[in-house]
N, C-alpha and C positions, 0 to 999 in steps of 0.2 A: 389469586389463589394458586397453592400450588399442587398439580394436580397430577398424581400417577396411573397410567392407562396399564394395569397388570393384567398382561393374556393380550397378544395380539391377534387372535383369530379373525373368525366374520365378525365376531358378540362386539370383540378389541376395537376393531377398525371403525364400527360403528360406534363407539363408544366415545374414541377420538372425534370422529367426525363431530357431535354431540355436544364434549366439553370444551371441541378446540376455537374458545371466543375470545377477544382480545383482553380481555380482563384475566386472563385465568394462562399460565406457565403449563405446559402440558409436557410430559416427559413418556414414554413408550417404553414397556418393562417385561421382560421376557427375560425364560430362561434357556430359550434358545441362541446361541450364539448366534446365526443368520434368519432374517423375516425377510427376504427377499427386498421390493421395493418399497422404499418408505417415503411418508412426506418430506419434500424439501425441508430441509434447515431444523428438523425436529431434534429433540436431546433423548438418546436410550438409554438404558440400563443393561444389561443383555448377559448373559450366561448364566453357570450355576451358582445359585444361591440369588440371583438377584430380587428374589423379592423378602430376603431378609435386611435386605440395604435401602430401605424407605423412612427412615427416621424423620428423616427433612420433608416431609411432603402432607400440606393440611389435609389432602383425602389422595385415599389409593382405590378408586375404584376397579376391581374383579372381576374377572370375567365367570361365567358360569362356572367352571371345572374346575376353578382354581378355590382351592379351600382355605376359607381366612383366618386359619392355624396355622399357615405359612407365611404370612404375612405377618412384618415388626415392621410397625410403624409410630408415630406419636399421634396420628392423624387419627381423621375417620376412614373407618374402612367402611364402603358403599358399592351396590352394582347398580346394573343397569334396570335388573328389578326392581329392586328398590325406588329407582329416581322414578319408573315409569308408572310404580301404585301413586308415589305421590304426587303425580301431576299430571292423572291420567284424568280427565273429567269424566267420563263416559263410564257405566256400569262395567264390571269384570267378572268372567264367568271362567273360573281355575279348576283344570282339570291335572290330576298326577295320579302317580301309581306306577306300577315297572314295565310294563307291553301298553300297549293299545293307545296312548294317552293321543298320539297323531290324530289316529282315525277317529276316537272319539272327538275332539275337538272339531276334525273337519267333517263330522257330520254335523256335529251341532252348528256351525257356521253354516253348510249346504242348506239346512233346516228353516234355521232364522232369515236368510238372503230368499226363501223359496216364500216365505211370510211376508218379505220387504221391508226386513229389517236391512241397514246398513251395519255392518259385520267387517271386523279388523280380525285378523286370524294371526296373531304373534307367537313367538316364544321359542321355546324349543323346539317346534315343528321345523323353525328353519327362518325366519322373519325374525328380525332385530327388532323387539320392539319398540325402541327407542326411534327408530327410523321411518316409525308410523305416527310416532305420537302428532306431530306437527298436523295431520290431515284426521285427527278426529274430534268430532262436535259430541255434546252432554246426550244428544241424541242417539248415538250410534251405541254397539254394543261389541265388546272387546272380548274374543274367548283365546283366552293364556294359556297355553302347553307349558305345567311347569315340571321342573326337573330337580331330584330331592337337591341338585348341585344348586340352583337356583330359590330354592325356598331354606338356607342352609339359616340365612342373617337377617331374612325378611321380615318388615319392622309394620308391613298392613298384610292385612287377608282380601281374597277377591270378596264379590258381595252374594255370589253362588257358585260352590265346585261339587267337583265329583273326585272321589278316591278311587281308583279301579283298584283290581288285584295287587297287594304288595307282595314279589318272592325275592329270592337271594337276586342282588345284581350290586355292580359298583363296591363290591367287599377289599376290593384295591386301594379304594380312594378311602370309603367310609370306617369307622373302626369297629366293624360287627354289626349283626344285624338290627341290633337294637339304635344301633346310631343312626342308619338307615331308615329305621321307621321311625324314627323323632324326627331326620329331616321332613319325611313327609308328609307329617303331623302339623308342621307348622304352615300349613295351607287353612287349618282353622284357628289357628290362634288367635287371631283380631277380628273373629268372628261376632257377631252380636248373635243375642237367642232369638231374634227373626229370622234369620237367617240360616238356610238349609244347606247342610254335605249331602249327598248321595255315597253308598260307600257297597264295595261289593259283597254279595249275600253270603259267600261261604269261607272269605276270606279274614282271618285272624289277625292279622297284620294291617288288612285297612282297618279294621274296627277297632284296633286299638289307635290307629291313627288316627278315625274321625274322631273318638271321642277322648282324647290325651287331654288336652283342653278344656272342656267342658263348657263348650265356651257356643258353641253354634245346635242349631236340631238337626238333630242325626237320622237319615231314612235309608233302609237298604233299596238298593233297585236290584229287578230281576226277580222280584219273589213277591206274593200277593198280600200278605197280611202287613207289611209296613208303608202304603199308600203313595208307593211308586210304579213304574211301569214292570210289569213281570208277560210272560209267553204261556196262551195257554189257547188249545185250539186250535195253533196256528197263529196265532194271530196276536198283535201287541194289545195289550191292555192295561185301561188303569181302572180302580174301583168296578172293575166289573164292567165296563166300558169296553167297546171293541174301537182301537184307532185305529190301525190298518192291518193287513195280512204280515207274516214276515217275510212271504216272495219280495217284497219288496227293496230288499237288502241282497245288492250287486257282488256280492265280497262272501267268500265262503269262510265255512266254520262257526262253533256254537259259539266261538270268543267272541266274536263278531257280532252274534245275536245278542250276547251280554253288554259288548259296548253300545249295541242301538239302543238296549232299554236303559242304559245310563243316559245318553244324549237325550232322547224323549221324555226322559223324567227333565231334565234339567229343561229342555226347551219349553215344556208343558208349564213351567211356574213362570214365564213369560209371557208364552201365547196357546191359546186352543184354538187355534187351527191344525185340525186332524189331516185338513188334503194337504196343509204345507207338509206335515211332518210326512207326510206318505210321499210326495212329489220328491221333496228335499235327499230324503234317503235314498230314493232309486235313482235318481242322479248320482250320485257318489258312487264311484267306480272304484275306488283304493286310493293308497298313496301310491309314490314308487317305493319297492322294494319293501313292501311291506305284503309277503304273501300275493302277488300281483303275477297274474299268466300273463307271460310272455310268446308262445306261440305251438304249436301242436306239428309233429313234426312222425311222419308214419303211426298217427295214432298215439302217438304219446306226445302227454302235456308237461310243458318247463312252468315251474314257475319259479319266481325270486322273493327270497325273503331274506334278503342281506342284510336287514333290519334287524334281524334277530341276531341278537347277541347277549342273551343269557338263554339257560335251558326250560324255562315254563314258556317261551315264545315257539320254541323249538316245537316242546311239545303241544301248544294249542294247536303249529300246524300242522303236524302229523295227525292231529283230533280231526283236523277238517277231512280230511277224504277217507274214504272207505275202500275203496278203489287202490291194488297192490301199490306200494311206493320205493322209488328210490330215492334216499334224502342223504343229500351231503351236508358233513359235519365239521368242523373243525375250525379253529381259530388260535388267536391270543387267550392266552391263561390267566384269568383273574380269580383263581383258586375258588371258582366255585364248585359243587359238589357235582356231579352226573349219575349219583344213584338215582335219581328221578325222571330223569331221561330217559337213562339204562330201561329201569321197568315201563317204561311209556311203549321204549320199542317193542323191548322183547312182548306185550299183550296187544300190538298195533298190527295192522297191515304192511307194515314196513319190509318187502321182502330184501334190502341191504341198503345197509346205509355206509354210505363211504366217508370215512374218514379221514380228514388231512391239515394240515397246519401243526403250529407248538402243540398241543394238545390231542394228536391222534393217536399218541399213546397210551397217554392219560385215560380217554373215552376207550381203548379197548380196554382195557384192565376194566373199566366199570361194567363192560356190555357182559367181559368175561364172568366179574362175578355175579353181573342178572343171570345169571347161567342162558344167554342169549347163543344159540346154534352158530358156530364157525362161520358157517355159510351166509350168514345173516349179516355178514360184516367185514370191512376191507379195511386193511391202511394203506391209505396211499404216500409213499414217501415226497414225490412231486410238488413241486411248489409254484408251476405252472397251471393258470387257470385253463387254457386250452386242455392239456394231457388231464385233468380232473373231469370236465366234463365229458372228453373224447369217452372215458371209463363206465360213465354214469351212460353214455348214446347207447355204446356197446352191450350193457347187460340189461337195460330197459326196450320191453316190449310193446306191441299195439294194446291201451286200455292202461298202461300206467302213467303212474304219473312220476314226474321226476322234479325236488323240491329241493332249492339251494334257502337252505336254513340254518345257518354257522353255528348258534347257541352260543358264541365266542366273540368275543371284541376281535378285532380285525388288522391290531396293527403289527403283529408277528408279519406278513404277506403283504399288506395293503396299508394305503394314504388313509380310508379311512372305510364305514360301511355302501357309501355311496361310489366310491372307485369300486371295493369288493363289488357292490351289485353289478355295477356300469360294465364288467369285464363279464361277467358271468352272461350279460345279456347280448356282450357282443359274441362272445362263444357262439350260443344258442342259435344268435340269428345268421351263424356262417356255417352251421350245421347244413 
C-alpha cells in the first residue's frame, strides 16, 4: 500500500514509525521545506502546497493540525486516531473541550491507577497514541485527550467522555465558531444510548455539543439535580453522598474544582472507590505550564501558565487568586476577541498586567475600551523573555503573585507553548 505520512511532527514521526512495514511504500509529506533529520532512504514530498500533490497514494494519514480540506487525494484520508479507536481493545474514556482537557484526563488516570486500574494516558496531552497501542490488554483502560483537530474525521466515539467548557480558540484553522463546536461534537457521534457525556453546567457550546447527535445520555457535572458530581459544603458529592472534601485538590482555582467534578463523575461509572478518588486527586500536582508555581522569590509567587493560549484560560487563572496580580499577556494573533478578558481584568485583582508579543497592541486597545485605568496596564515593546520578566520582578511586591498566562498561541516569539513556558521558567529561577 501506498502510504502518505502528512505532518511530520511528534504525532508524524510516530505515525511513520507505525505504518513503516515492509508491505506498505511510506512517503513523508510536509509543507516545510526542511524536517531536519529523517529516516534513511525514505521518499518526501515537502514544501508549499504539498499536500495537494497526493493523488497517487491509497491512504494519506494526517496528523492532528492538519485539516483534511487540504488534502486531494484519491485515497483514504485517515489519522492516527482513527487507527488507534479501531484497534484499540481496551475501553476509552474521551475527554475535549478548549482549557482543561490535560488536567482532567490526568486526574482521572491518577484516580483510576490509585484504584489499580492499569491506565494508558494518550493523546493530545502529549503521548502518541499509536506508540502505546502495542502494550495494552482488553483489561486496561485508555483516557484520550482529544483535540477538536483530532475528532475533525473520526469514524468511532470513546465508550465514556466528558465535554468541558467550549469558548472561542483555533478560529485560524477552524471556519467559525460553529465549525468549532461540531468538531467537538463529534466525540459522541458513535455513541450508543448506554452510554454517558458529562458536559459543562453553564456552558452553551458543550451542550450543544453533547447533544448535536442525539445519540449518547447526556449528564452535566458540577451541578446537583442531573446525577453527577457537583460542590457543596465543601465537599465533592454525588446524590447527596459526601466523597471527599475539595482540600483535596493540589492545583488552584474554581476551574479546577470544575474539572475534578468532571473526572469523578467519569471515574464514579467505573468504580466506587471514594478513598481512591480522594488519594488519586491529592496526588496530582498539575501539569507543566499549566497554571503550575514555580518558585516564591521576596514574597512573591511566579507561576507559569504558558499553556494558555486563548483568553477564558487566561481568565480562569486570573479567577484563581484573590491575592493582587501581575499577569503577562501577549502572544500570536488568532483573531480572537479580548473583550472578555478586558472586562475579567478591569473587575479582578489584577493590579497590571504586562503586555507583549504580536498582540500587545491589539489587547490595549481592548483593556482601553474596558475603560481599564492606564496604570493597570503596560506595553512592553521587548521580545526578549529575560527584559519581560526583569519588568514583571520590578513592579511586583511581597504577597503578589506574578502569572505568565499568554491567552495567545505562541509562535509570533517562540517554537512552541512549552519552549514559551521552558524560558519563562528559566528567567524565574535566575532571579
Amino acid at each position: 500500500m501506498k502510504i502518505a505520512i502528512a505532518g511530520y511532527g511528534q504525532e508524524g514521526k510516530a505515525n511513520f514509525e507505525y505504518w513503516n512495514r515492509p508491505e506498505n511504500e511510506v512517503t513523508i509529506v510536509d509543507e516545510r521545506e526542511q524536517l531536519g533529520e529523517l529516516p534513511q532512504g525514505v521518499t518526501t514530498i515537502l514544501g508549499e502546497g504539498a499536500f495537494s500533490r497526493l493523488t497517487d497514494f491509497d491512504m494519506v494519514v494526517r496528523t492532528a493540525g492538519l485539516n483534511p480540506a487540504k488534502i486531494v487525494t484519491n485515497g483514504k484520508v485517515w489519522s492516527s486516531t482513527n487507527e488507534f479507536f479501531a484497534k484499540c481493545p481496551a475501553p476509552i474514556i474521551g475527554v475535549t473541550g478548549t482549557k482543561g482537557k490535560g488536567t482532567t484526563c490526568s486526574m482521572i488516570a491518577s484516580m483510576l491507577r490509585t484504584a489499580g486500574k492499569n491506565v494508558h494516558l494518550v493523546g493530545n496531552i502529549g503521548v502518541p497514541a499509536l506508540s502505546e497501542l502495542k502494550s495494552i490488554q482488553a483489561s486496561d483502560i485508555v483516557v484520550f485527550e482529544l483535540s477538536s483537530f483530532q475528532l475533525w474525521d473520526i469514524e468511532k466515539s470513546p465508550h465514556l467522555a466528558a465535554i468541558l467548557r467550549v469558548e472561542q480558540d483555533h478560529l485560524d484553522v477552524h471556519e467559525g465558531m460553529e465549525d468549532y463546536v461540531t468538531a467537538k461534537a463529534q466525540i459522541t457521534r458513535y455513541m450508543s444510548a448506554n452510554e454517558i457525556v458529562y458536559y459543562h453546567p453553564t456552558s452553551e457550546n458543550s451542550r450543544i455539543a453533547a447533544q448535536m447527535y442525539h445519540t449518547a445520555s447526556t449528564k452535566r457535572y458540577a451541578i446537583k439535580d442531573d446525577g453527577a458530581v457537583y460542590v457543596q459544603d465543601g465537599d465533592f458529592k454525588k446524590n447527596d453522598e459526601i466523597i471527599c472534601s475539595v482540600d483535596v485538590v493540589q492545583i488552584p482555582g474554581e476551574h479546577n474544582i470544575e474539572n475534578a467534578c468532571a473526572a469523578i463523575s467519569v471515574v464514579l461509572d467505573i468504580t466506587n472507590d471514594f478513598l481512591a478518588v480522594a488519594e488519586g486527586l491529592q496526588s496530582f500536582t498539575g501539569l507543566e505550564h499549566r497554571l503550575k508555581f514555580i518558585r516564591e522569590v521576596d514574597g512573591v509567587k511566579f507561576y507559569d501558565d504558558s499553556y494558555s493560549s486563548a483568553p477564558p484560560a487566561t481568565i480562569a487563572a486570573v479567577r484563581a487568586f484573590s491575592t493582587p496580580q501581575v499577569v503577562l499577556i501577549g502572544g500570536y494573533d488568532r483573531n480572537i476577541s479580548f473583550t472578555d478578558l478586558a472586562n475579567e481584568v478591569k473587575n479582578s485583582s489584577v493590579k497590571l498586567a504586562l503586555l507583549f508579543g504580536q498582540t500587545r497592541h491589539k489587547l490595549a486597545d481592548a483593556f482601553i475600551e474596558a475603560g481599564i485605568d492606564a496604570e493597570r496596564f503596560q506595553v512592553i515593546e521587548s521580545t526578549k523573555m529575560n527584559e519581560i520578566v526583569s519588568v514583571a520582578r520590578q513592579v511586583a511586591v511581597s504577597g503578589d503573585v506574578v502569572i505568565f498566562s499568554p491567552a495567545c498561541a505562541s509562535f509570533d516569539m517562540f517554537k512552541n507553548f512549552t519552549d514559551r513556558g521552558k524560558q519563562f521558567i528559566s528567567e524565574v529561577n535566575s532571579l
